[in-house]
C-alpha positions as a printed NumPy array, in Angstrom:
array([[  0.   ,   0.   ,   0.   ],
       [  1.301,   3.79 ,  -0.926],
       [  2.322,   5.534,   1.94 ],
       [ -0.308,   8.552,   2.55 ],
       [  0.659,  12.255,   1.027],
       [  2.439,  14.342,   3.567],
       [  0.32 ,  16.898,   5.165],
       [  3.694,  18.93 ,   6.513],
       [  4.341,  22.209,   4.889],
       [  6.017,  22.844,   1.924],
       [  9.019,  24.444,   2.046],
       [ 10.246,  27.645,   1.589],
       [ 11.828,  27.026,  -1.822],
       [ 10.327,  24.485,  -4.251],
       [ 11.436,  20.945,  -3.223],
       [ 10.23 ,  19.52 ,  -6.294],
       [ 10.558,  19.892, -10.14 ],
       [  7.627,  22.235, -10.489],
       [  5.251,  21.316, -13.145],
       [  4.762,  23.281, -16.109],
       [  2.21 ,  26.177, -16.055],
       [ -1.501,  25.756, -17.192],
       [ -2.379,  27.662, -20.325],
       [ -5.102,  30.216, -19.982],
       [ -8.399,  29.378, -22.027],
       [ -9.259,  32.7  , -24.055],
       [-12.568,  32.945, -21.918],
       [ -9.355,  32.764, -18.801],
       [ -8.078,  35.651, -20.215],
       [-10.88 ,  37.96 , -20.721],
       [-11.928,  37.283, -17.153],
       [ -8.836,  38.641, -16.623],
       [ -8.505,  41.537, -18.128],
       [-11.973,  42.375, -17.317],
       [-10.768,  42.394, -13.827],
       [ -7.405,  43.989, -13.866],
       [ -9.005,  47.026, -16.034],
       [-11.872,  46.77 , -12.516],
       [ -9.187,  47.328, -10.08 ],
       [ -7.475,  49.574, -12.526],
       [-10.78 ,  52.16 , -11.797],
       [-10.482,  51.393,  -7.615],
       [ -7.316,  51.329,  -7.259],
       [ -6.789,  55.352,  -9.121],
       [ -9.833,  56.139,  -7.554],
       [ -8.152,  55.629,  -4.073],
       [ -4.644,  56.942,  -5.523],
       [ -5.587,  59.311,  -6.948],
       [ -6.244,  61.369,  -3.423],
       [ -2.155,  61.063,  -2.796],
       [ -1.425,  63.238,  -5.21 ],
       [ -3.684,  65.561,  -4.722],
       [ -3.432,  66.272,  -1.253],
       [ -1.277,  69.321,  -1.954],
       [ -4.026,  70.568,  -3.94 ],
       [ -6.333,  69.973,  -1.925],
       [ -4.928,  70.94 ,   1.628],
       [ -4.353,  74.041,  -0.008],
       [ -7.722,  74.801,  -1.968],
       [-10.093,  73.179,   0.678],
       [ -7.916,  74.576,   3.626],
       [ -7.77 ,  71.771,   5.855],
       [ -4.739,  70.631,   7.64 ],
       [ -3.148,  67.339,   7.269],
       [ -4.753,  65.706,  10.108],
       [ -8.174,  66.697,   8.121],
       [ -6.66 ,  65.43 ,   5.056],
       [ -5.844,  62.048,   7.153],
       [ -9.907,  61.638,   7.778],
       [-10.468,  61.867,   3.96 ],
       [ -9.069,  59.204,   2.88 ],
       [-10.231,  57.362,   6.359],
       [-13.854,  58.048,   5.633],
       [-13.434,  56.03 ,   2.313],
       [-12.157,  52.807,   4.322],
       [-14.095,  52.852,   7.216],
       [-17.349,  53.158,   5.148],
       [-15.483,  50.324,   3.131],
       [-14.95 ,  48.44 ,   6.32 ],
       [-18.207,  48.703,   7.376],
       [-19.947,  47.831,   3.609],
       [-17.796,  44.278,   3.8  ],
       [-18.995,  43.725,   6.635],
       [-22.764,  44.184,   6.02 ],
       [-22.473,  41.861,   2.927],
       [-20.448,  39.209,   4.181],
       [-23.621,  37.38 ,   5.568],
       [-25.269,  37.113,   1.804],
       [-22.076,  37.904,  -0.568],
       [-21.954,  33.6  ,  -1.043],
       [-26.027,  33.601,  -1.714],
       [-25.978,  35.458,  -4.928],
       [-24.545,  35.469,  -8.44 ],
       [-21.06 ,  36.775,  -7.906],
       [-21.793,  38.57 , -11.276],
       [-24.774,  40.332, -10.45 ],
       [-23.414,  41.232,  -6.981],
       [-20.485,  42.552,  -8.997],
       [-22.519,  45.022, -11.43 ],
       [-24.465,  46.154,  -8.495],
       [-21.697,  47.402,  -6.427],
       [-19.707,  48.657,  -9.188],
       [-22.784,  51.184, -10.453],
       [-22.715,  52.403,  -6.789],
       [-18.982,  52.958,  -7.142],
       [-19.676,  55.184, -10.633],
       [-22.787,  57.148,  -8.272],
       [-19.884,  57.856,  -5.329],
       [-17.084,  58.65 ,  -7.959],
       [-19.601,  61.402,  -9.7  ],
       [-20.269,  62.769,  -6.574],
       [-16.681,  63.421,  -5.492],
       [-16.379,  65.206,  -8.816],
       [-19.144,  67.802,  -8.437],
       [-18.805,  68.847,  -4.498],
       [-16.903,  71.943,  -3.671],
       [-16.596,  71.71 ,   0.182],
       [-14.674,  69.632,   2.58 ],
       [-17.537,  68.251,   4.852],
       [-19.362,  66.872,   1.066],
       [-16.605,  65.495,   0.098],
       [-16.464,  63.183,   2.903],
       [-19.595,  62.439,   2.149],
       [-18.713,  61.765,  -1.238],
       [-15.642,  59.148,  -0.303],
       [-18.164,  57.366,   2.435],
       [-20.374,  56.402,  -0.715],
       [-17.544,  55.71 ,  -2.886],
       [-16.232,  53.269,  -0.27 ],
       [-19.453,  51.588,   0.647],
       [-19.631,  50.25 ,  -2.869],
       [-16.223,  50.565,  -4.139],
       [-14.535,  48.349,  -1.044],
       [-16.808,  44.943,  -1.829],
       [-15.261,  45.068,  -5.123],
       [-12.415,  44.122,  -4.212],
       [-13.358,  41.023,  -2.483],
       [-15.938,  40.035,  -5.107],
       [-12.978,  40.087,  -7.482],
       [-10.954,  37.609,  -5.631],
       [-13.809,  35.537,  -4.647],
       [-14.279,  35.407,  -8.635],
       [-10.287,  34.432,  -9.151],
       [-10.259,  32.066,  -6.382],
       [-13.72 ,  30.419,  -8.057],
       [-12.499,  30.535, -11.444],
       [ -8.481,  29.74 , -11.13 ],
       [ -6.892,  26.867,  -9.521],
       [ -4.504,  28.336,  -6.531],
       [ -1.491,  26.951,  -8.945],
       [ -2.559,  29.635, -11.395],
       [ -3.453,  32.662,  -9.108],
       [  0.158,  33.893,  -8.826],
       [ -0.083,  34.466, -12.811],
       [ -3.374,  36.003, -12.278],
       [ -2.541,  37.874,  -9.251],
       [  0.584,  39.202, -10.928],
       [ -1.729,  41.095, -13.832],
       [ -4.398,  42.14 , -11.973],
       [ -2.24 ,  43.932,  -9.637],
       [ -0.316,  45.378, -12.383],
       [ -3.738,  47.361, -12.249],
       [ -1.841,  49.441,  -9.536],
       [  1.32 ,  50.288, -11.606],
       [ -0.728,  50.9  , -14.692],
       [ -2.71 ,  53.556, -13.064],
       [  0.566,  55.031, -11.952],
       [  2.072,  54.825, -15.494],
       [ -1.821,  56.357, -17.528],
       [ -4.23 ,  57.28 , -14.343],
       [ -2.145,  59.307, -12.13 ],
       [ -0.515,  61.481, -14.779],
       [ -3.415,  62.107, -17.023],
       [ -5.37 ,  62.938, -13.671],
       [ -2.857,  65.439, -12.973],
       [ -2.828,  66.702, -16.178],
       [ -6.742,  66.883, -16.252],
       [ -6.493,  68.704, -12.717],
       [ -3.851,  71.636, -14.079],
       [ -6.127,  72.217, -17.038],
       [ -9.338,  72.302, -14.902],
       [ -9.354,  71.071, -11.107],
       [ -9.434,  68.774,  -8.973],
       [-12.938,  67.567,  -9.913],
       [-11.705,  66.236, -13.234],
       [ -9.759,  62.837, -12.332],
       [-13.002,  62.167, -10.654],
       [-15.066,  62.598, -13.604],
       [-12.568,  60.902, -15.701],
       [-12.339,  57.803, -13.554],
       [-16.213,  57.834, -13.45 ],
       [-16.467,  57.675, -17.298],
       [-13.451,  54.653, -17.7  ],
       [-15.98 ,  52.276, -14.365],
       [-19.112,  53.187, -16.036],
       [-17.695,  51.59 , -19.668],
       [-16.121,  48.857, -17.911],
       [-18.997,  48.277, -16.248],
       [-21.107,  47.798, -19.649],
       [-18.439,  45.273, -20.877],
       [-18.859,  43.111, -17.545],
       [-22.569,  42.95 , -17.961],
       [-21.836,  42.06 , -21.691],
       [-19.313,  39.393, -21.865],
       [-18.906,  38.005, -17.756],
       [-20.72 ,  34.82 , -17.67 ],
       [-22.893,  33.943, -14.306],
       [-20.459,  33.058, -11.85 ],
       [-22.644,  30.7  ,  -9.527],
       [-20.723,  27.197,  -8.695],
       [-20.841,  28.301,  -4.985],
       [-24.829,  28.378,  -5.103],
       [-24.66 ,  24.619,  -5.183],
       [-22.636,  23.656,  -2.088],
       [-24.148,  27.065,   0.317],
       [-24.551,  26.546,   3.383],
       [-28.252,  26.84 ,   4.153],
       [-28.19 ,  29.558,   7.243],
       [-29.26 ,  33.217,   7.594],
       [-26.764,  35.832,   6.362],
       [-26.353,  36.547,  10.154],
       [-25.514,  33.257,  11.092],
       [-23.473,  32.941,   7.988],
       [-21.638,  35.949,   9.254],
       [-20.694,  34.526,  12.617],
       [-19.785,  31.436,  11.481],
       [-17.247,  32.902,   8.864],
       [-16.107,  34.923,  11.334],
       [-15.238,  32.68 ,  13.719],
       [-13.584,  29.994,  12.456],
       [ -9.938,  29.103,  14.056],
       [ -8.762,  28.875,  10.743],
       [ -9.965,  32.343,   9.04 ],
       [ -8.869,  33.784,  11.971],
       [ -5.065,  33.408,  11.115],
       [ -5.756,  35.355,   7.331],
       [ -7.39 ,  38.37 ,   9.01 ],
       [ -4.872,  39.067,  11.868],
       [ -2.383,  39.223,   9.208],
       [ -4.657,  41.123,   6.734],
       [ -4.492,  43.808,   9.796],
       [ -0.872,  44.566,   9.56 ],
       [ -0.842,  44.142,   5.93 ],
       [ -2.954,  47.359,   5.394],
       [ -0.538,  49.414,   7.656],
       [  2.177,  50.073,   5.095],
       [  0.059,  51.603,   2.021],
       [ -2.122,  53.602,   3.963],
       [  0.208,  55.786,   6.403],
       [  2.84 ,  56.255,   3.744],
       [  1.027,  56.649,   0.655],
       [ -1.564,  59.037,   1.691],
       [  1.068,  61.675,   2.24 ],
       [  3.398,  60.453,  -0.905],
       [  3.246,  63.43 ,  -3.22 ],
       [  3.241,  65.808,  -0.395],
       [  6.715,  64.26 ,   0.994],
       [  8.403,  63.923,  -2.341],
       [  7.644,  67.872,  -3.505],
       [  7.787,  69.648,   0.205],
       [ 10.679,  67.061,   1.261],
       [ 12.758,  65.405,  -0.995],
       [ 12.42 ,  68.432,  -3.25 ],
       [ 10.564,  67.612,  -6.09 ],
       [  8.707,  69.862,  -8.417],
       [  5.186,  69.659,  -8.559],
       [  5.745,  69.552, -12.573],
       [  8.23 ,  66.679, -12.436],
       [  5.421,  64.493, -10.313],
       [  4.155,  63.002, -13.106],
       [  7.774,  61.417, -14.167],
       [  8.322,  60.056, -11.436],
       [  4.979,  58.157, -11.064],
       [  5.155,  57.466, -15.336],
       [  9.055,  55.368, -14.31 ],
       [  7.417,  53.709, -11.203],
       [  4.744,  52.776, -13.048],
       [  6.571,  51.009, -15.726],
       [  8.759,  49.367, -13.753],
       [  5.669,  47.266, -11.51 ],
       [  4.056,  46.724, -14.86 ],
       [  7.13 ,  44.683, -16.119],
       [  7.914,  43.576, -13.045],
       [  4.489,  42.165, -12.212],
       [  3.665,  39.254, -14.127],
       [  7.614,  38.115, -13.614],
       [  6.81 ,  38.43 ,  -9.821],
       [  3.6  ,  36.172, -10.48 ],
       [  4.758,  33.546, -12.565],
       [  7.573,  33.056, -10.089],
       [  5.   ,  32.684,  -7.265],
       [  3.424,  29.859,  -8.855],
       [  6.971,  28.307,  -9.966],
       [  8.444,  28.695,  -6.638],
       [  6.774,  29.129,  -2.485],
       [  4.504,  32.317,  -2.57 ],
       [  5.188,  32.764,   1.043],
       [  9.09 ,  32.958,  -0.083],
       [  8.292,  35.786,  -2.508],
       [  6.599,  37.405,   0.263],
       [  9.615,  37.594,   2.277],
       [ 11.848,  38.64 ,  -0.367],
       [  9.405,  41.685,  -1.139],
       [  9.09 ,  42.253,   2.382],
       [ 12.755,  42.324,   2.945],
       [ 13.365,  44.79 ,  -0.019],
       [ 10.489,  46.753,   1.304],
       [ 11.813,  47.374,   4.725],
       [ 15.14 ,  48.616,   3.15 ],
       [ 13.427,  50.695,   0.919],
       [ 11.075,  52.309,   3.893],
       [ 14.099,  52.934,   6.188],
       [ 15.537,  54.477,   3.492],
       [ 12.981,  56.932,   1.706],
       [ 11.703,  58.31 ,   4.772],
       [ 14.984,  59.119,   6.122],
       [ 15.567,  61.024,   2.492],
       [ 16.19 ,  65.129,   2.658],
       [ 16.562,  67.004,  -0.749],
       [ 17.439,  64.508,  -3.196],
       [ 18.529,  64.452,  -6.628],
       [ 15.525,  62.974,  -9.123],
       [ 17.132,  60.032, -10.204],
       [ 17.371,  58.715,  -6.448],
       [ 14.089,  59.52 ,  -5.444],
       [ 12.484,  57.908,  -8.858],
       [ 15.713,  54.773,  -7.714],
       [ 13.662,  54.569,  -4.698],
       [ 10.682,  54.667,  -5.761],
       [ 10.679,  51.812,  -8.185],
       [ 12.445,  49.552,  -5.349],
       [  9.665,  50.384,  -2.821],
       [  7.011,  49.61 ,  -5.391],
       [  8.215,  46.333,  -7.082],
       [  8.476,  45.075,  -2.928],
       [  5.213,  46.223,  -2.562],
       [  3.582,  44.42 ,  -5.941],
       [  5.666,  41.427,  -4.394],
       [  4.208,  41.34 ,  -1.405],
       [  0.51 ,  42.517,  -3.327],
       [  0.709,  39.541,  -5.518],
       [  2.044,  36.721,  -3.499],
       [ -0.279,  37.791,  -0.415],
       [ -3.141,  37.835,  -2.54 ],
       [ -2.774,  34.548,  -4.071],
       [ -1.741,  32.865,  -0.825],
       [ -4.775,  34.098,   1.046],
       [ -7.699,  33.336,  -1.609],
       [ -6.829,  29.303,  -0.871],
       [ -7.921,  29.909,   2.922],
       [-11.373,  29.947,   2.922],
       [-13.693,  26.914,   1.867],
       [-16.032,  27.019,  -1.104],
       [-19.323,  28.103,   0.644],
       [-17.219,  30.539,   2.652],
       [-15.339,  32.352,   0.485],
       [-17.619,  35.445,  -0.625],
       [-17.877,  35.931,   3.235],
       [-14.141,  35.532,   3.904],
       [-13.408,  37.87 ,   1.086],
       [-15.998,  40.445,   2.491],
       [-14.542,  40.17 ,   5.848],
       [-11.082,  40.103,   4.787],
       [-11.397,  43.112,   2.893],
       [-13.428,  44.956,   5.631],
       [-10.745,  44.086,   7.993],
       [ -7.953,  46.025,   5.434],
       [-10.18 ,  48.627,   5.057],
       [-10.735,  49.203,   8.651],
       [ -7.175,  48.999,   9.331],
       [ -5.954,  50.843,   7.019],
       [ -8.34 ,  53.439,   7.955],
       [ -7.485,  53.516,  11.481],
       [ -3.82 ,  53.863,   9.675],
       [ -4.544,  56.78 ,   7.565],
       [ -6.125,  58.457,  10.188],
       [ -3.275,  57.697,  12.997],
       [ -0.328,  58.573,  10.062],
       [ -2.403,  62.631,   9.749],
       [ -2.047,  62.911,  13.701],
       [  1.766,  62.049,  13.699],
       [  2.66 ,  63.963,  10.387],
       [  2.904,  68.306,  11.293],
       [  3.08 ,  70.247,   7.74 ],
       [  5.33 ,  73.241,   8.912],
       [  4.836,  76.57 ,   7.346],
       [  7.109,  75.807,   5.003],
       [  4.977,  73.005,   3.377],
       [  7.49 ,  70.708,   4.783],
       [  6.422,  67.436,   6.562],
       [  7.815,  66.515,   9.95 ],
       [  7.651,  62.861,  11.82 ],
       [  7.3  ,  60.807,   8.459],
       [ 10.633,  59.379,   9.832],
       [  8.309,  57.882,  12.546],
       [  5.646,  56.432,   9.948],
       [  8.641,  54.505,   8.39 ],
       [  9.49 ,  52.58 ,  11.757],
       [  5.812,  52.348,  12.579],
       [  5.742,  50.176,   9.076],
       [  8.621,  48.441,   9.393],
       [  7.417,  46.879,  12.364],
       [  4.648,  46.055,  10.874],
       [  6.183,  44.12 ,   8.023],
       [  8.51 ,  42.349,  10.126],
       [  5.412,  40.96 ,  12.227],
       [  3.592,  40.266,   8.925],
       [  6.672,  37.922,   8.113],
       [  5.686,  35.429,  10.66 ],
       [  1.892,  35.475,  10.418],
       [  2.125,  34.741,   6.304],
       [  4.155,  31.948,   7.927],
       [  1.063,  30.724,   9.346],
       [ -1.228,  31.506,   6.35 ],
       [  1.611,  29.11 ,   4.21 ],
       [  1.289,  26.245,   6.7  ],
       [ -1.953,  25.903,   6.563],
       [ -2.585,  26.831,   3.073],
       [ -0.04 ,  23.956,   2.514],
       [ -1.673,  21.663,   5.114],
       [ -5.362,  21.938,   2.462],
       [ -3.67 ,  21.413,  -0.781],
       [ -2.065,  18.638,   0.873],
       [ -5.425,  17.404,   2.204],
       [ -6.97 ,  17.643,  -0.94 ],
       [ -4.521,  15.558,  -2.722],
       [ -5.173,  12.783,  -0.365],
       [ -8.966,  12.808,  -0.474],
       [ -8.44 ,  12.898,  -4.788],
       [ -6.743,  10.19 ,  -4.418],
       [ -8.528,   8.278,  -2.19 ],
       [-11.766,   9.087,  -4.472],
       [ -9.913,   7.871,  -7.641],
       [ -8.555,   4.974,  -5.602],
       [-12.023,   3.844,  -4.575],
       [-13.732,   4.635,  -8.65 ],
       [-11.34 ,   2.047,  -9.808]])
């Protein structure tokens, strides 16, 4: 008799010949691209506010700590929208649940391009986040339904490149649109790109609804709970909290640091996020295929590594010369698309089947949350001086250092048991083809 699969961890590097990768089907890869142009429309509409602030500390006349509760008002109503949906996001068409949230997103996004005053435009980013943060977690609920885990580090690695591309086209055509007009315009212009993407979803997305057949039959309260509380979700979110930390105290106050700080001219902005850009575009799909060639949770630690060099680094910088700042820049951001990508695909094989619209909806509410909570902490410990010039960030750099380093050994926890259920599963396919025959 065969001696029974090993249920022990893989390690950190590949021990074995790793199989070649599975081809995309063409219906693969316009599910794809469907959702990396998706997260292309969140992910500028969140960025979009870092560079910006300048603009709008100054035209709105708030101070930073005001600024801070802007972008906080987007993830805590973000938080809170995850939450209320976890309970039914597993008891619908992840399509339909998709195209509903994402027209709410396109209401929000209008909104924050037509209000003039500080107090509406929180209003503004609390309705753009009560839609606009589900969509995130129907998205990988979708990738984890659609993609076996040995192909999410491919997929991963292209829908995050979402992120770099709106550095590369978003950010600087937002900027552009803002020096012509105002602020309003990247608004408005991000509105117009999720409303057309949201016709070609309704178009050409087939009903995603393999999940329907295996729910578990319990109120959306209950359902709730029960997602919430298992032993083994419970690992995924504590490190999701930590996870958020990093992006959301330094990123915020990016644009502001780089012009008022390092010494960067408002009119050179747009280079530096066009070189950044490009490089996490190239370097994303490399970073993805590698995850699924090699350990994810090894990737993670590399990026995290090379992150944590280039945090200590950056927010110690005074005037700089450009070519260093845009140097560090593209470091810091292919660490952070290696920690995006390999995080991402790591954490969608956590949750079972019938759980893992709730997971996702959790999960996402818990990032939100927390990196609310970040944002908001990061505007009480950074003083703009008369000057323009921003004091403390120095302290936001060791605040997310520590956070990486503790993030190192919870993803250690996420990979042992993520290893654990692949291992698990082999055993029970086995057993099932073992007992056909």
């Amino acid at each position: 008799m065969a001696a029974p699969a090993s249920t022990s961890p893989a390690p950190l590097g590949a021990a074995s010949v790793p199989a070649p990768p599975i081809a995309f089907t063409r219906y693969q890869i316009f599910v794809v691209a469907v959702l990396a142009f998706l997260q292309f429309t969140i992910i500028l509409d969140f960025l979009i506010l870092s560079p910006l602030g300048a603009i709008l500390i100054r035209d709105l006349h708030v101070t930073t700590a005001q600024f801070g509760w802007v972008v906080s008002a987007y993830a805590f109503s973000a938080g809170a929208s995850g939450i209320l949906t976890a309970g039914f996001a597993d008891s619908f068409d992840r399509k339909k649940l998709l195209l509903v949230f994402y027209a709410g997103f396109v209401l929000g996004t209008v909104l924050c391009g037509m209000v003039s005053t500080y107090n509406l435009l929180l209003v503004a980013r609390i309705i753009t986040g009560l839609f606009g943060g589900v969509i995130g977690s129907i998205s990988m609920a979708i990738v984890a339904d659609l993609f076996p885990l040995e192909m999410r580090g491919r997929v991963m690695g292209i829908v995050q490149t979402a992120f770099a591309v709106s550095q590369v086209a978003g950010l600087p055509i937002g900027l552009y649109l803002c020096t012509i007009w105002d602020w309003h315009a990247p608004f408005l212009m991000i509105a117009g790109l999720a409303a057309a993407a949201g016709v070609i979803i309704a178009a050409g997305l087939k009903p995603i609804v393999g999940h329907l057949a295996v729910a578990r039959r319990q109120s959306p309260w209950r359902h709730l709970l029960a997602t919430a509380s298992r032993p083994m979700y419970l690992k995924g979110f504590a490190a999701t909290v930590l996870l958020a930390t990093g992006g959301f105290m330094l990123m915020p106050f990016g644009s502001t640091f780089t012009v008022n700080n390092l010494g960067v001219p408002v009119e050179q902005l747009p280079l530096v996020y066009l070189i950044t850009g490009l490089s996490a575009i190239i370097a994303g799909p490399l970073i993805g295929r590698l995850s699924d060639r090699m350990s994810k949770y090894l990737v993670f630690c590399c990026g995290t590594v090379l992150g944590i060099i280039m945090v200590a680094i950056n927010c110690q910088m005074g005037v700089s010369p450009l070519w260093l700042v845009i140097l560090v820049s593209v470091l810091l951001f292919v660490a952070i698309s290696a920690r995006m990508i390999s995080t991402s695909a790591l954490i969608s094989a956590v949750p079972d089947l019938p759980d893992r619209g709730a997971f996702m909806s959790i999960n996402a509410a818990i990032q939100q949350c927390s990196g609310g909570i970040a944002a908001a902490l990061a505007g009480l410990i950074v003083v703009q001086t008369p000057s323009g010039m921003l004091l403390h960030y120095d302290i936001l750099g060791y605040v997310v250092i520590t956070a990486m380093l503790i993030t190192i050994v919870l993803m250690h926890g996420i990979h042992t048991l993520v290893a654990a259920k692949q291992a698990a599963a082999r055993v029970a396919t086995a057993s099932a083809s073992a007992a056909v025959s």
